[in-house]
N, C-alpha and C positions, 0 to 999 in steps of 0.2 A: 504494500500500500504506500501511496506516494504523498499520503494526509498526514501530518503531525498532529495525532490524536490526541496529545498531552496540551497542546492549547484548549482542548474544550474540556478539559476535567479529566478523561479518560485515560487508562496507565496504558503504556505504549512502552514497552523494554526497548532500549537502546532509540529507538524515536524510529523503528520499524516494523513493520509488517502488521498484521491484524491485532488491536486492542484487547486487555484482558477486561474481565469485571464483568457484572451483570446488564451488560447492554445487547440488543439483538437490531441488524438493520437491513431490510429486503430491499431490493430491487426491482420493479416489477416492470417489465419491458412489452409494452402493446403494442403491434402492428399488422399488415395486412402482408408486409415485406420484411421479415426477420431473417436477419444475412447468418442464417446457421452453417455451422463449419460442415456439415452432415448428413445426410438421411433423417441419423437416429436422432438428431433433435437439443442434442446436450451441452452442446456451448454456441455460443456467437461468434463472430470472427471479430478479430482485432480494428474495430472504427475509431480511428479519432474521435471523430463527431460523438457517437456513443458512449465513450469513455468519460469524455470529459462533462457530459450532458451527468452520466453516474457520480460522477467527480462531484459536480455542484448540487446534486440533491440531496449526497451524503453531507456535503456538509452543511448545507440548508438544516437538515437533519441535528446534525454535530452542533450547531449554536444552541438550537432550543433546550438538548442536552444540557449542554454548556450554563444555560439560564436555571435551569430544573435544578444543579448541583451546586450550584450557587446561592439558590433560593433555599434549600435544606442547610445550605452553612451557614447562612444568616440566621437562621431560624436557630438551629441546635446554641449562636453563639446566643441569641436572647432568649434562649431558656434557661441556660448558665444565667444569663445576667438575670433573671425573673427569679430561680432558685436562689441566686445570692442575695436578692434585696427581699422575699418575701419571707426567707427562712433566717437568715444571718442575722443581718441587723435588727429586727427586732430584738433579738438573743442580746445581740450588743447590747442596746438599747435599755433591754433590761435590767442584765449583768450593772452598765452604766450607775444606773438610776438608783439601781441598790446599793451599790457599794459609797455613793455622793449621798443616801439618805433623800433624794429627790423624786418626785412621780416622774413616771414613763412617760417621756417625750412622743409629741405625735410626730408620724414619721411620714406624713402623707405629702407635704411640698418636696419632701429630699427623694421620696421612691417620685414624683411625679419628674422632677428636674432629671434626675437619672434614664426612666425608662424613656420618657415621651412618647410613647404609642398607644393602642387602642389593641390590647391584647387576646384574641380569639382563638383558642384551644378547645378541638370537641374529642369525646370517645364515642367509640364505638362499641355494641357489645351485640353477639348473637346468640338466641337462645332458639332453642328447637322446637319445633311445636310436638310433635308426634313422641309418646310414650309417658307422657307427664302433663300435667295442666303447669297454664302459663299465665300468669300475670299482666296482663295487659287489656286493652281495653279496646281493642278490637272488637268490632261487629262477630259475632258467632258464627256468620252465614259466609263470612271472610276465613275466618281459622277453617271453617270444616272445608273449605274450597282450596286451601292449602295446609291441608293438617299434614302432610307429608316434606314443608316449606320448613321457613325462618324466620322469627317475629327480630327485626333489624331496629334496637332502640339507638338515639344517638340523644348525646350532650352537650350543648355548647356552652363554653363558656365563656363570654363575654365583658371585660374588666377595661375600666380605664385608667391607664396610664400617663392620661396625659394634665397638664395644666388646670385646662378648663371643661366644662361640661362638655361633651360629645352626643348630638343627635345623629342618629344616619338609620338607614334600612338595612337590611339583615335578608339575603335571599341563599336558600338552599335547596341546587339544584336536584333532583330526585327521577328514578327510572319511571317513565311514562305508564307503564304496567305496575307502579306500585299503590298499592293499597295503605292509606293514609290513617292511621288511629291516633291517640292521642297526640293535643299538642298543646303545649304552654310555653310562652304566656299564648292568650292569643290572636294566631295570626292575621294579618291585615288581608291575606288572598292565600290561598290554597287553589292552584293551577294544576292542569296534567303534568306538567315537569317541575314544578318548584312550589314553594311556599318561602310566603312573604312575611317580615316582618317591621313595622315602623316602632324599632327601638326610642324609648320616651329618653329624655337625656340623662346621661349617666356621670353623679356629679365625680371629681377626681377619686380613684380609687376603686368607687362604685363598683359592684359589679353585677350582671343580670346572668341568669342561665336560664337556657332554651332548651327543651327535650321535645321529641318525637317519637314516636314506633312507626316502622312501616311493616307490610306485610309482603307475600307472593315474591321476596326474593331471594337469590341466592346466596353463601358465604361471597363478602366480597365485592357486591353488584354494585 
């Protein structure tokens, strides 16, 4: 390979040949004239044109990679920095307060100057439906239509970090085929792909959490 795969994230020993790591990248060549070296159909023949046309939609490809693994290393370092101001300092803070014989300082200007963001972290969690009753609030007529399914609850959390109040909307896009059970707080529209929410403003620190179940899908969907 003639791409220096290590400029977009990816490990590349020695800055040659095919990439390691869990990435996969097809090619899918359509025509009505495919210059096959062949009969049997198994390779193309060596095109310029073709080459480099593959050339740039790999790495068309290779950028948004590039974006995706950049956007997880931002992330993972403000979770570090979310663990260290939501766990730590307070401890400080405390420790502080006790040993000066003073009350506990509020810490909500010093984490607001530090984080500055609007921090939204959800889980995931699937339970089975088939061989156990389940907890959720699903229509009946829904479970027995996929009693062989996956009741798919999620939780969002939503926390602000920043200075001043924060209002905005809250959408979570969802499988068209999914069957919608509970949802809090709630929402402003429930659509075939998404459900809506107009977050009330959340003053510094604030935090709201969003839950959902859906139904009819699979581990993963």
């Amino acid at each position: 390979s003639s791409i220096d795969w290590r400029r977009y994230g990816l490990d590349q020993p020695s800055g040659k040949g095919i990439p390691t790591g869990p990435a996969i990248f097809f090619a899918h060549l359509s025509s009505t004239l495919i210059p096959f070296t062949s009969e049997s159909k198994e390779a193309i023949a060596d095109i310029p044109e073709i080459e480099n046309e593959i050339k740039l939609a790999f790495r068309e490809c290779a950028r948004k990679v590039q974006r995706h693994i950049h956007k997880k290393v931002r992330r993972k370092k403000t979770r570090e920095k979310f663990d260290l101001i939501t766990k730590i300092l307070p401890e400080i803070a405390k420790k502080s307060a006790s040993m000066l014989n003073k009350p506990v300082p509020s810490l909500n200007e010093v984490i607001t100057k530090i984080m500055d963001v609007v921090w939204i972290e959800d889980l995931i969690e699937y339970e089975k439906i088939s061989g156990k009753s389940v907890q959720t609030t699903l229509l009946e007529d829904a479970l027995e239509e996929h009693k062989e399914g996956i009741i798919t609850k999620s939780n969002i959390m939503v926390v602000n970090y920043m200075r001043k109040p924060q209002k905005f909307n809250l959408y979570v896009v969802i499988p068209e085929d999914a069957i919608v059970g509970t949802v809090t707080p709630e929402p402003t529209r429930i659509a075939s792909n998404y459900i809506k929410w107009n977050l009330d403003s959340i003053h510094p620190t604030g935090k709201i959490d969003v839950h959902f179940e859906l139904a009819g899908l699979g581990k993963g969907d």
